[in-house]
C-alpha positions in Angstrom: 111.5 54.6 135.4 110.7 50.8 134.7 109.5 48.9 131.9 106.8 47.5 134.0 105.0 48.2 137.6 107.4 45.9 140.0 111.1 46.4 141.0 111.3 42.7 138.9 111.5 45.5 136.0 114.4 46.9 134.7 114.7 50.2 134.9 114.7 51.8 131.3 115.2 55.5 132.7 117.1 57.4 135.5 115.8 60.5 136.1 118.4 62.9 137.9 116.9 66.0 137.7 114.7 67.5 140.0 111.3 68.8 139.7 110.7 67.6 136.1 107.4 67.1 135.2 105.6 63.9 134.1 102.5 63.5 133.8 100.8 60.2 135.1 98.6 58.2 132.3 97.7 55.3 134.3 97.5 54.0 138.0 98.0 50.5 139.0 98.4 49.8 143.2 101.5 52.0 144.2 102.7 52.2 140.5 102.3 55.2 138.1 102.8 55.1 134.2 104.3 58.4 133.6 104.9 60.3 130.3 107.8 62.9 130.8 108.3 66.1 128.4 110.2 64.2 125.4 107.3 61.7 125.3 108.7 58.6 126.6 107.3 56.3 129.3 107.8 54.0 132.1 106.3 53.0 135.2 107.4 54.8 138.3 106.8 54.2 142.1 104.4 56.8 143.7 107.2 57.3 146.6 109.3 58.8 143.7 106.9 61.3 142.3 105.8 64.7 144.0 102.5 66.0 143.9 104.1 69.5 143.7 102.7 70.8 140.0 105.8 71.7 137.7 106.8 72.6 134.2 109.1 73.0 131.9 109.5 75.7 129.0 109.1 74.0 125.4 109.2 77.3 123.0 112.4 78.6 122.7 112.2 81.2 125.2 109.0 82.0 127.5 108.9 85.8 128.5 107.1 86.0 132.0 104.8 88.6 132.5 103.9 90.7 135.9 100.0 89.6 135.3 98.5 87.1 133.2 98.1 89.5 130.1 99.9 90.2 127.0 100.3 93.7 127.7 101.9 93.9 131.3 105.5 94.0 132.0 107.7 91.3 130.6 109.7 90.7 134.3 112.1 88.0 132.6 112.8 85.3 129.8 112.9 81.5 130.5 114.6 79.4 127.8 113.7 76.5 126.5 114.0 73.1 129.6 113.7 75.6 132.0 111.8 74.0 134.8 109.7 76.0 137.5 106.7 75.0 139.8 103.3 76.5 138.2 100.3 77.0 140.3 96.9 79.4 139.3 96.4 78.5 135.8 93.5 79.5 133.8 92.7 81.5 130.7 95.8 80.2 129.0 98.2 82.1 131.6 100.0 79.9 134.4 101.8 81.4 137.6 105.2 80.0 137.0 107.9 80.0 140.0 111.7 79.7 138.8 113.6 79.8 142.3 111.8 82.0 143.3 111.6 84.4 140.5 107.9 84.7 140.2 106.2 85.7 136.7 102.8 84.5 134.4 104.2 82.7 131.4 101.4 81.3 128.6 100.5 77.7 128.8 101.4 77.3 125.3 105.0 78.0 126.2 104.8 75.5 128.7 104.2 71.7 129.2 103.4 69.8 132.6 101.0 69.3 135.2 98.2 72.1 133.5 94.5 71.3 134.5 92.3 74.4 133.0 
């Protein structure tokens, strides 16, 4: 992450971790300005970011359901900076992918790339 939208910037951030979520408040050419989870942000160039949707569990832990419902199984617990690919989300329920183990966890639970 830069301070500005050129490689003249220094970088302020390196991120190493893959799949974590930003989410992109401004567009300028190839550049993004990107927010991640903690709130900070820097400009990024689009050849580093991946229009794969992800997210990452903010409430201490995030039980993930068999269906988007309260009362369905409870298949397993994230914790909190867990960080899974989300897809299908509406009615305040997200599909949320963890390396393959597959569950609905509440959007509240989570924060990233949500559009509802």
């Amino acid at each position: 992450m830069r301070v500005g939208p050129s490689l003249d910037y220094p970088s302020n951030w390196v991120y190493r971790r893959r799949d974590l979520p930003v989410k992109v408040v401004q567009v300028l050419g190839l550049w993004r300005k990107v927010q991640d989870p903690d709130g900070a942000q820097g400009w990024m160039h689009v050849r580093l970011l991946s229009d794969t949707p992800t997210a990452i569990v903010r409430s201490a832990i995030a039980p993930l359901h068999g269906s988007p419902s309260d009362g369905s199984a409870t298949l397993f617990r994230a914790e909190r900076g867990v960080v899974g690919r989300i897809s299908d989300c509406s009615g305040g329920w997200c599909a949320f992918d963890v390396k393959g183990r597959r569950g609905y966890v509440k959007a509240s639970d989570i924060w990233g790339a949500i559009d509802e």
